[in-house]
C-alpha positions, 0 to 999 in steps of 0.5 A: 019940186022939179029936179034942178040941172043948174050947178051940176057938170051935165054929160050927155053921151051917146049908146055907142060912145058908152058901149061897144056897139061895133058889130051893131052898127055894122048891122044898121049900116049895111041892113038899116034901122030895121034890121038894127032893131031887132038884133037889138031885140033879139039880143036884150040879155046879151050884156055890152062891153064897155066903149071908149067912154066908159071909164070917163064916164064911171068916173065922172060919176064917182065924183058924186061919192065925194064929201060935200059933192053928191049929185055934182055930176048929171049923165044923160045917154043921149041916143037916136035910138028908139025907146024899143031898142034900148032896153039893152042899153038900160040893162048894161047901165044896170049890169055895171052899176052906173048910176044914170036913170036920165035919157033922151031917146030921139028914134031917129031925129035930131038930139041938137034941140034937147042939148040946151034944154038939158043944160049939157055942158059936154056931150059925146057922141060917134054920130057925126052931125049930132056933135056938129050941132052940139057945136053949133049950139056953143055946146062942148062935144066931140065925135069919140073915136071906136077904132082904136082901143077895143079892151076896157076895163069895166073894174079898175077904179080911176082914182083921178080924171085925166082930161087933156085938150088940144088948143087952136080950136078947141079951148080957143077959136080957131082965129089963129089956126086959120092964119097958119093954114092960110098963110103959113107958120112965119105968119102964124109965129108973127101974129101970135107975138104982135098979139101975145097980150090980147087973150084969145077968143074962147072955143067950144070947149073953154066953158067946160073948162072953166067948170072943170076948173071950178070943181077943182077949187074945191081940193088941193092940187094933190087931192083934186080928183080931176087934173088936166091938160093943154097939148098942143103943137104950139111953141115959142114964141107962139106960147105966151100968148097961150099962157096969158090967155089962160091967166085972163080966164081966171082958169086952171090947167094942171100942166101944158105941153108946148110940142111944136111938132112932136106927136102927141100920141106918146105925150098923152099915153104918159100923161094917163089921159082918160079922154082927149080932145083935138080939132084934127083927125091926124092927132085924135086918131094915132092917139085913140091908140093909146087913149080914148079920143075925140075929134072936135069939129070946127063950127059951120061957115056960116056960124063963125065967131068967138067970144071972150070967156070972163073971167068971173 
C-alpha cells in the first residue's frame, strides 16, 4: 500500500534553510554550480551546523513521539540540489538524528510543481522564487532569513512550538493592506470599521493555521505542544474585525498583540517565537535578530484574489 500523505502536517524545507550553508552558497554564487558541487564532494564528511530552521523543524518532528500521534508530522527537504551534492545533506540528518527519509532533489529546476503533489502544507526556503511559486500555488512558504541568528543549538529540546504570524498578508489577503499603502491609515482605520462584521478574506498561510489549530484540539491549552501568535501593527479600531475574522475560521490562536507601530522584534523575543512569518522585510529582519524569520511574498499581479477560509 502507497504511503498516505493525507492528514498529516507536510513541511517541505530546503538544505540551506535546514543547515547552515553560508560559506557554500557564497561558493555558488561567485563560482557557480560547478564549483558548489564540488566543494560539496570534497567536504561530505564535513558535518553541517544546523540554520535557521533547524530547531522548528526538530521540533515538528518531536510531535511524532506524542501518544496517539505517530507519523503526524511529514518532512520532505526539498532542494535544487543535485542527487550528487547532497550526500552531505543526508549525512547531517543523520548526525542529528532527524528522522526525514523523504526528498525532492530538482538539480536546478524548478520545485513549484512537486509542491501540490507532495501535499506540503508549509515549505521553507532561502531561494526566493521557489517560495513565490509555492505562494502562487496557494501553498503557505516563507523566504528564512540566513543573516540574522548564526548559533543554533542542535541539543535543547523545544518542549513547546512557538509559531507567530503577522496578519495583513499573511494569514489575511492583503485587501486591507493595499488600502492603507494607497490611501493612507485614516482610510485604512475607516474601511476596517464599516467592514468590522465581514471576516477577512484568507492569506497564504490561514490553511496552515487551521491545521495547526486542528492539532491543537487534541490537547488542553496548558498541555498543547504547539502555541501561536497573531502580531501585528493593526490597533483599535482596526482590531475588531481582526477578532471576528478569526471566530468565522472556527480557528484558534493562543495569543494576539494589537501593536500599532511598536517594533515587534522585542514582542517576539518575549514571546519564544520559534519561527515568524511576516509580508515585510523591515519586520522579519530586525526580528531574525532575535528569532528565526521568514519573509512571505505577496501573490503575483496577475494571480491576485482571496477566499474565505470555512470554517468546517
Amino acid at each position: 500500500m502507497a504511503y498516505d500523505l493525507e492528514n498529516r502536517l507536510v513541511v517541505g524545507v530546503s538544505s540551506r534553510a535546514l543547515f547552515d550553508l553560508t560559506y557554500e552558497n557564497t561558493i555558488f554564487e561567485s563560482e557557480g554550480v560547478e564549483a558548489y558541487c564540488r566543494y560539496q564532494v570534497e567536504h561530505e564528511n564535513d558535518i553541517l551546523r544546523p540554520g535557521p530552521g533547524f530547531p522548528l523543524i526538530k521540533a515538528l518532528l518531536n510531535l511524532n513521539n506524542l501518544p496517539n500521534h505517530e507519523g503526524c508530522v511529514e518532512v520532505i527537504i526539498m532542494s535544487r540540489n543535485s542527487p550528487d551534492s547532497s550526500l552531505r545533506v543526508f549525512k547531517a540528518i543523520e548526525h542529528y538524528g532527524l528522522n526525514i527519509t523523504r526528498a525532492v532533489l530538482a538539480s536546478g529546476a524548478s520545485l513549484a510543481p512537486y509542491l501540490a503533489a507532495f501535499k506540503t502544507d508549509l515549505f521553507l526556503s532561502a531561494y526566493e522564487d521557489d517560495v513565490q511559486s509555492a505562494i502562487d500555488s496557494n501553498i503557505a512558504a516563507g523566504i528564512i532569513c540566513t543573516d540574522g541568528l548564526r548559533t543554533y543549538d542542535c541539543e535543547h529540546q523545544i518542549k513547546q512550538i512557538r509559531i507567530a504570524f503577522d496578519g495583513d498578508a499573511v494569514l489575511f489577503s492583503d485587501e486591507s493592506e493595499r488600502i492603507y499603502q494607497e490611501h493612507g491609515l485614516a482610510a485604512f482605520e475607516e474601511n476596517e470599521r464599516r467592514n468590522a462584521g465581514n471576516p477577512l478574506q484568507a492569506g497564504p498561510f490561514a490553511k496552515f493555521l487551521k491545521t495547526l489549530s486542528n492539532l491543537q484540539k487534541d490537547f488542553t491549552q496548558e498541555d498543547a505542544p504547539i502555541r501561536t501568535a497573531l502580531v501585528t501593527t493593526r490597533c483599535a479600531p482596526a482590531h475588531e474585525r481582526v477578532i471576528r475574522t478569526l471566530r468565522a475560521w472556527n480557528v484558534r490562536i493562543d495569543e494576539v498583540f494589537f501593536l500599532g507601530g511598536i517594533r515587534k522584534k522585542d514582542v517576539l523575543q518575549s514571546f519564544g517565537a520559534h519561527i515568524f512569518f511576516d509580508d515585510q522585510s523591515v519586520h522579519t529582519e530586525p526580528a531574525s535578530e532575535v528569532v528565526p524569520a521568514a519573509r512571505v511574498p505577496y501573490k503575483s499581479k496577475d494571480l491576485d484574489g482571496g477566499c474565505v477560509l470555512d470554517s468546517s
